[in-house]
Every structure is written in C-alpha cells, then in structure tokens.
Backbone as CSV, one residue per row, in Angstrom:
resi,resn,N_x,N_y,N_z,CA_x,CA_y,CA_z,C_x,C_y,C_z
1,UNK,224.933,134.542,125.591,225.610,135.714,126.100,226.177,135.412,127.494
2,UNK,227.204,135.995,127.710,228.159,135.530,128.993,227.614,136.785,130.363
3,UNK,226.917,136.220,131.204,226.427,137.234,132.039,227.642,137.214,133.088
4,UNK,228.063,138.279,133.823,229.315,138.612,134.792,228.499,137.765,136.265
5,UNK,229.404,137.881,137.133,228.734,137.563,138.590,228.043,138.341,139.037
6,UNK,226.735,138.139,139.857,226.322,139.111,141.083,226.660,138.585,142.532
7,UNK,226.989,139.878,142.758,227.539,139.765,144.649,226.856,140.560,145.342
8,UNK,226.576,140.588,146.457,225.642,140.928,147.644,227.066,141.782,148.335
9,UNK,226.549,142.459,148.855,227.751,142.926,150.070,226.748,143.936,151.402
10,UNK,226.296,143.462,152.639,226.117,144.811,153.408,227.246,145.628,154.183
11,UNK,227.114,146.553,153.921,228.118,147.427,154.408,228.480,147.527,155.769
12,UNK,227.881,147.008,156.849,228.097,147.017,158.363,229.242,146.733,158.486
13,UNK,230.512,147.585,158.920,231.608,147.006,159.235,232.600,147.061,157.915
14,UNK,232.376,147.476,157.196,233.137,147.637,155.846,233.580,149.042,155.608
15,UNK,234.709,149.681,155.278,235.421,150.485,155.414,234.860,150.718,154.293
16,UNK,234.621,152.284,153.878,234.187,152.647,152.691,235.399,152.603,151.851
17,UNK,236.622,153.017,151.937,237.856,153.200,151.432,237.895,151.832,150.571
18,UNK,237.631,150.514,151.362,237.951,149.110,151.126,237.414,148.996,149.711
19,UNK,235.778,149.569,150.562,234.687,149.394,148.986,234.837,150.050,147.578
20,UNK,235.631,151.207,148.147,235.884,151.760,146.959,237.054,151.388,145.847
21,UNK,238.349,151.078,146.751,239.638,150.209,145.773,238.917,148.784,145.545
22,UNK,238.415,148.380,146.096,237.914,146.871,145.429,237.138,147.491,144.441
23,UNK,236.062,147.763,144.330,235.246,148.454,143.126,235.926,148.803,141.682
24,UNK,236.641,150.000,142.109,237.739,150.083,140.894,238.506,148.972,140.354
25,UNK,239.350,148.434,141.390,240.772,147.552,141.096,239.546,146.433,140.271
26,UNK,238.324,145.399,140.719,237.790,144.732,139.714,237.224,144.911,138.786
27,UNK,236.864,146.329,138.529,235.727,147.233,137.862,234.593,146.546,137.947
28,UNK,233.459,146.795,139.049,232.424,146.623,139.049,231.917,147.478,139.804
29,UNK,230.452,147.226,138.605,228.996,148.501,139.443,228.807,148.504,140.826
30,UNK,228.602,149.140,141.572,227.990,148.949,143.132,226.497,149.594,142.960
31,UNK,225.829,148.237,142.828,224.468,149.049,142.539,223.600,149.274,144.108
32,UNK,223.207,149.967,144.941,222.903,150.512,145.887,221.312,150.380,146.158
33,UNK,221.024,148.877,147.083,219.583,148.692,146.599,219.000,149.293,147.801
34,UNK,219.658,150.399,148.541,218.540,150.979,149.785,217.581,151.974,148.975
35,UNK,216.327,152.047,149.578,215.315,152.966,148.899,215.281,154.289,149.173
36,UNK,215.977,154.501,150.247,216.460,155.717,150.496,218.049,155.579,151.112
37,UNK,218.978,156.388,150.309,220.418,156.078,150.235,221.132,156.799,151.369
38,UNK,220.050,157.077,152.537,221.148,157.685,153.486,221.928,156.821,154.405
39,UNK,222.486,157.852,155.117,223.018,156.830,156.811,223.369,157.875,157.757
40,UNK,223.329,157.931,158.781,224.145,158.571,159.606,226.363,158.716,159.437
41,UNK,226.584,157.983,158.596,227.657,158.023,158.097,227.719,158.720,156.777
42,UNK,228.729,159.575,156.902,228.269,160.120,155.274,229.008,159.664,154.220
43,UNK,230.025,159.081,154.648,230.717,157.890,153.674,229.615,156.966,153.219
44,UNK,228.739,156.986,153.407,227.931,155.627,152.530,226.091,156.479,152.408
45,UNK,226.698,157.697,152.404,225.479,158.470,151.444,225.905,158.374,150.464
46,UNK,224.225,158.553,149.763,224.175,158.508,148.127,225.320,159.753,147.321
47,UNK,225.082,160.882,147.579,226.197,161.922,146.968,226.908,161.544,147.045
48,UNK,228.015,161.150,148.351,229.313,161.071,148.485,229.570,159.664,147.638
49,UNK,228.740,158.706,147.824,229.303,157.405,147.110,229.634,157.773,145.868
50,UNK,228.332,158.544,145.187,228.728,158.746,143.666,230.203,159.833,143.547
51,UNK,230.012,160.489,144.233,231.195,161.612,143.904,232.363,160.543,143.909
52,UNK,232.526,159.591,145.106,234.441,158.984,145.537,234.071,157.956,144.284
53,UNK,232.706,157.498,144.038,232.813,156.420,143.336,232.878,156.343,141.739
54,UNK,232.064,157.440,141.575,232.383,157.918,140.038,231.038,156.659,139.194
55,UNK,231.896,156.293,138.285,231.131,155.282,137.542,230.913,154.089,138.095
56,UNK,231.515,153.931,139.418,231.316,152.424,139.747,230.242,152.500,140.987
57,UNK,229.344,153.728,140.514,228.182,153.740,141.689,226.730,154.060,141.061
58,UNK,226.010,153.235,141.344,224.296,153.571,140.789,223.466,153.126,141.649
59,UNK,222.703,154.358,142.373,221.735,153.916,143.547,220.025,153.980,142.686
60,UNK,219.551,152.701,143.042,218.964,152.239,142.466,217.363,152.188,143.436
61,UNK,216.895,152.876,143.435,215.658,152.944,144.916,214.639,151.968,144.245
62,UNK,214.302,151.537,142.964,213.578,150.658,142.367,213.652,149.384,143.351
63,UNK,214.763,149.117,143.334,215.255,147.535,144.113,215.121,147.563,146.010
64,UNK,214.946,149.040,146.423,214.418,149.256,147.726,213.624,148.691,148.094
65,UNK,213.498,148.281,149.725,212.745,148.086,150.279,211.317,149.119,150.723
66,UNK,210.329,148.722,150.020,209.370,150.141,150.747,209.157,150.264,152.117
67,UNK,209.271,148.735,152.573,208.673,148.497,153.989,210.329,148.435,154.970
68,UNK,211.635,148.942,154.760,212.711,149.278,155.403,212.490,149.733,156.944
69,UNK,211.638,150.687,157.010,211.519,151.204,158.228,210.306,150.573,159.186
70,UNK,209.418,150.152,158.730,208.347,149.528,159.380,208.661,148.213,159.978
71,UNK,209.046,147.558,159.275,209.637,146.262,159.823,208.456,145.589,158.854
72,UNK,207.726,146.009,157.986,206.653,145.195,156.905,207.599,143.749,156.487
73,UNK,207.046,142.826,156.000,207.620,142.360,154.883,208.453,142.513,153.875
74,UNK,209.417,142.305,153.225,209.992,142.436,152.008,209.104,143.393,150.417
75,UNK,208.863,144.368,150.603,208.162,144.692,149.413,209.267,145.996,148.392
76,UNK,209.438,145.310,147.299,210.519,146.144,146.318,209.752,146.816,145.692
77,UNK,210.552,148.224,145.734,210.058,149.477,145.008,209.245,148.838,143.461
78,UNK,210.434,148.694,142.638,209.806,148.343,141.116,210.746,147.451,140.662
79,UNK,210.422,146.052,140.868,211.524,145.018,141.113,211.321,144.763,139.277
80,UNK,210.711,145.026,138.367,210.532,145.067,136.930,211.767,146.087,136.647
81,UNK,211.251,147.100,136.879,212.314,148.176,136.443,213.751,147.747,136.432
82,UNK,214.183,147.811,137.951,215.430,147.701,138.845,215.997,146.402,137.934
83,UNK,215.345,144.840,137.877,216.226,144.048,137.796,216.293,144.399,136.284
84,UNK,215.636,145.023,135.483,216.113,145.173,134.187,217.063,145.832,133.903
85,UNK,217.530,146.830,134.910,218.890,147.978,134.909,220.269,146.978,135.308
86,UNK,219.996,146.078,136.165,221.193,145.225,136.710,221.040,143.951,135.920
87,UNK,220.515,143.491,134.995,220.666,142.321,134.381,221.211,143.057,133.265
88,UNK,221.097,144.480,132.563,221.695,145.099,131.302,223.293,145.491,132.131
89,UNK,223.501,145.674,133.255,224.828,146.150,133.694,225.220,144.676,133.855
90,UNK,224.618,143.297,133.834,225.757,142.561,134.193,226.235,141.540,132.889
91,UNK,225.822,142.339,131.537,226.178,141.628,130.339,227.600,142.689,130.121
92,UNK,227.739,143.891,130.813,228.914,144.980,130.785,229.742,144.231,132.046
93,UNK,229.449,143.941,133.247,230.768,143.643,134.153,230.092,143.279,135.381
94,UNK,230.972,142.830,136.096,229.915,142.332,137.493,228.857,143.344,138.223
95,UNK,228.619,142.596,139.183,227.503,143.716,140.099,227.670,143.462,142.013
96,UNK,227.990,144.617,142.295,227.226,144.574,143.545,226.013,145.416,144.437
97,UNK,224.950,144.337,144.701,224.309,144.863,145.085,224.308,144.893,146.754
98,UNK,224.171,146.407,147.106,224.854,146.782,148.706,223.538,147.456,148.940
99,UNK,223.344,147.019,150.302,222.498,147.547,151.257,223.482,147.541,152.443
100,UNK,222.870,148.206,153.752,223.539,148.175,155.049,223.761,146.949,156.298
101,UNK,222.928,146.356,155.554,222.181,144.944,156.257,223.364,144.177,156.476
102,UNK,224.478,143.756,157.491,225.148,142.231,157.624,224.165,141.235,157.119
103,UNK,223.640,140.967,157.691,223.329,139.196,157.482,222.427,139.840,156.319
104,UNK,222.795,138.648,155.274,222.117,138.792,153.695,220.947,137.936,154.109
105,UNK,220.915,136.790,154.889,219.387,135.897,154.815,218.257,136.914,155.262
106,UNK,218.636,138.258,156.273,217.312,138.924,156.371,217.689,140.028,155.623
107,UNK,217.856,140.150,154.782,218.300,141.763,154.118,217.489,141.227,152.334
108,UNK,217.122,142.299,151.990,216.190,142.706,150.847,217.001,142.293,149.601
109,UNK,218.528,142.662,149.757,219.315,142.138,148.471,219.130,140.990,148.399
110,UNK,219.013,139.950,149.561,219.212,138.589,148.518,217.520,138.352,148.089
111,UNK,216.370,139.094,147.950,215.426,138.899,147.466,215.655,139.381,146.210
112,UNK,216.090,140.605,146.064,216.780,141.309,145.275,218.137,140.201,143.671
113,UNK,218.345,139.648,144.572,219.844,138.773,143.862,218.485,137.908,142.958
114,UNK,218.041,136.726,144.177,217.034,135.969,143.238,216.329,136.156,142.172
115,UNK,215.519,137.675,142.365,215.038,138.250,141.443,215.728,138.401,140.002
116,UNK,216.999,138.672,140.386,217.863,138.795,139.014,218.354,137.880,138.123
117,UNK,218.369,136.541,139.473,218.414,135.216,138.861,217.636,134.931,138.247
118,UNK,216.763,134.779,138.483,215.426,134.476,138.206,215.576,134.863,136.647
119,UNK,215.462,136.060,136.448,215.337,136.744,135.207,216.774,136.767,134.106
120,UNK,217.648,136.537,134.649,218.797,136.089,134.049,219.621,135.293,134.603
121,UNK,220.169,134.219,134.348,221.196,133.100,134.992,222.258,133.619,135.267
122,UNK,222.477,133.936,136.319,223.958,134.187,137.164,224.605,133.798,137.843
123,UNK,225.651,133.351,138.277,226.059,133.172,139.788,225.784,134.447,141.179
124,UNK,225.390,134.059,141.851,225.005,134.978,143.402,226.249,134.562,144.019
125,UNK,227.321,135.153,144.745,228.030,135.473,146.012,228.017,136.593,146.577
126,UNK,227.682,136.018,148.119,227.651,137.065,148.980,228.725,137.512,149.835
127,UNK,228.922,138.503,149.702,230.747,139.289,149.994,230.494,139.681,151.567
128,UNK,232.211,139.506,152.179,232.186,140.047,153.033,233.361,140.745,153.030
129,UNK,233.542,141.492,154.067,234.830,142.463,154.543,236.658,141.920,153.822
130,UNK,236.370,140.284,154.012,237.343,139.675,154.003,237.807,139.284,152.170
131,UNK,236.485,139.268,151.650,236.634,139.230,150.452,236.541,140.551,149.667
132,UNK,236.512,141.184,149.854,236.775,142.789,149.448,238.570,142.732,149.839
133,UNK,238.733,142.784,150.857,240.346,142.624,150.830,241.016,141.647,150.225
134,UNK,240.924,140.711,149.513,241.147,139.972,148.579,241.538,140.371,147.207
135,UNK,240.149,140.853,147.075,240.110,141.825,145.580,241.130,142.734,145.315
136,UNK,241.695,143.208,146.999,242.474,144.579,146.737,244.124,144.626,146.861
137,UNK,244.102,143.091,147.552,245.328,142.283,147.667,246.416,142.139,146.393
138,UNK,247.432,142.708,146.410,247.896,141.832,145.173,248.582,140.490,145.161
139,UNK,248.731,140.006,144.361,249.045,138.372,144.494,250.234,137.813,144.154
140,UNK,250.685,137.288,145.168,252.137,137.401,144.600,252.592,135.886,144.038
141,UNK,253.801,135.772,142.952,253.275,134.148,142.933,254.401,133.080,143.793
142,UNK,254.550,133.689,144.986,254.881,132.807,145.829,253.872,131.805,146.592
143,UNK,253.061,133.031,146.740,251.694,132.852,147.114,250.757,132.108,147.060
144,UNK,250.702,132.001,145.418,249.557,131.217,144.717,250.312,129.909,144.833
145,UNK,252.097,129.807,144.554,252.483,128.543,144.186,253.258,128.424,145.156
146,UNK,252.867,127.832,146.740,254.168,128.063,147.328,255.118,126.778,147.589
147,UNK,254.387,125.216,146.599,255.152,124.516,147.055,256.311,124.539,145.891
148,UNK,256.345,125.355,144.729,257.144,125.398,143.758,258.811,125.369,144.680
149,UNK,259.998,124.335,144.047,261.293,124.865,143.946,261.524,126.293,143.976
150,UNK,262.983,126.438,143.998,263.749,127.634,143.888,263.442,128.372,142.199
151,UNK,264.084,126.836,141.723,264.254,127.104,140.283,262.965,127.803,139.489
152,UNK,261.361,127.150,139.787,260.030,126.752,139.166,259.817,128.572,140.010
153,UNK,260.361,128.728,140.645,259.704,130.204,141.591,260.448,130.876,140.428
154,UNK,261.559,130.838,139.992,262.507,132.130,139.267,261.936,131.883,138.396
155,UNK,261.585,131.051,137.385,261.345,130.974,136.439,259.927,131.551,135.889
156,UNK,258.842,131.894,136.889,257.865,132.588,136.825,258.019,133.997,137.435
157,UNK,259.195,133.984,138.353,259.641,135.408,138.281,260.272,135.981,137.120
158,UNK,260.629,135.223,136.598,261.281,135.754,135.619,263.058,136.098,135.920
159,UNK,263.026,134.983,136.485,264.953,135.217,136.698,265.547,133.907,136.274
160,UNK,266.775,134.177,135.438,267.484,133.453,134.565,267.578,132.184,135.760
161,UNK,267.635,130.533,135.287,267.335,129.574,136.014,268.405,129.076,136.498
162,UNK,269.705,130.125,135.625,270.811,129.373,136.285,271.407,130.055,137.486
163,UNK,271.024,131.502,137.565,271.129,132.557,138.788,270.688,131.543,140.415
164,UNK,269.712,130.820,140.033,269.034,130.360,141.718,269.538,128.965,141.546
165,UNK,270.082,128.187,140.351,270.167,126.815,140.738,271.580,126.255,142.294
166,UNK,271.150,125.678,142.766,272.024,125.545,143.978,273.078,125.066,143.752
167,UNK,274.434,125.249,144.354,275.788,125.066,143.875,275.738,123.287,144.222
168,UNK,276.285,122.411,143.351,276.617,120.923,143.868,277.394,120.663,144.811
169,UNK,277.466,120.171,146.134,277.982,119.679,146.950,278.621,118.643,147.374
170,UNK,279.867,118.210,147.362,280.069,116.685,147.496,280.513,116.598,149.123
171,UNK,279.789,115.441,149.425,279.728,115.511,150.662,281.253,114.271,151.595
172,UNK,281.797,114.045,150.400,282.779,112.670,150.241,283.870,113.521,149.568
C-alpha cells in the first residue's frame, strides 16, 4: 500500500491564511498535535481552524503533549490511539502534523512523526514558512525550464513553433 508523506510544520511565524491555501491547493489533513488547541491568537484556535479549514483540519489531543506546560519530558496523550488515526489518514493523502513549536528538534511532533514511522513507513519533512509558499505558488514553465529556447518554451506553451521561430539573417 502506497502511504502519502508526513510533514511537521510549527506555526510560529506562519500566516494562518498561508496554512490554509497550502492545505487546500495540496489537499492535505492538518492534523493538530497540541493537547490543548488554544493560543492567544485566534487564528490558530481549535474552532476557528476547523471552521476556515473545513475538512483539512483534525485536532488530535491523543498526540499532545501532557507535560506542554510544565516543561516535563515529552509524554503523549495516547500515542496508540493518535498514530492509528494518522497512519489511516495517510493511506487517504498526506499529513501535517502542527504544533506551535519553531524548532521541530524540541517540539513533541517530531516524537510524534517517529512514532508514525515507526508504525508505518513514511517519509518525514519538516515544513517551513517558505515551503508552504511553494505549495501555493503556481509554476510557471519558464520557471521549471528556464534554459529551454524560444522555440522548446512555445512549444510547451502551447504556441504554434513557427509563430516564435526567429527570422534568418544574412549578415553578407
């Protein structure tokens, strides 16, 4: 069975707007591994995510940190449960799992990611700001191909090859 990617993303510095057209435009879950889904921002509360986000949002407190506020150790709500909900969502389409945390080496998702590895073979990338705008980018194929000719450019534009070929010149 072909499992999709999992991606990490913390939200520090990430425009909710961003998160949300990337989400859609790739269609993938944003699975939400804080154990309690608030913030002082209400763009990245639990209600509002689900409301702007619709289907591409599932907050998941299983995959929480219990010890978030204490500064404890790493201890996940019900890391059985949780990775069984995101290993069944990533045979349907990718995943991201978002906490608030920048740096993923101290943040609970990438205990979280392993875990999922662990239990199903995936690829892990961890997203940032820059790759969310990527996703939302469209691509143009100058872009992708820019050492192509005139001709090799129209011709994937789709313009007749004799419209761009260059007039012959004699220079004698």
């Amino acid at each position: 069975m072909i499992i999709n990617t999992l991606y990490t993303l913390g939200y520090k510095g990430v425009p909710f707007q961003l998160l949300k057209v990337a989400a859609q435009t790739v269609n993938v879950l944003v699975v939400d591994t804080r154990y309690k889904a608030n913030s002082p921002a209400p763009q990245w509360r639990s209600g509002y995510m689900a409301k702007e986000l619709g289907g591409h949002y599932l907050h998941l407190p299983a995959l929480g940190n219990v010890n978030y506020k204490n500064g404890g150790d790493v201890l996940i709500a019900d890391p059985d449960a949780g990775v069984l909900v995101v290993v069944q969502a990533l045979r349907e389409r990718s995943v991201i799992l978002l906490c608030a945390c920048e740096n993923v080496e101290t943040c609970h998702r990438l205990v979280v990611a392993k875990l999922v590895q662990a239990a199903e073979t995936c690829d892990i990338k961890h997203l940032s700001k820059v790759d969310l705008e990527t996703w939302t980018t469209p691509v143009q194929p100058f872009d992708v191909l820019p050492n192509m000719d005139l001709t090799q450019r129209a011709l994937v534009e789709g313009v007749p090859e004799k419209v761009v070929k260059p007039k012959q010149i004699r220079l004698f």
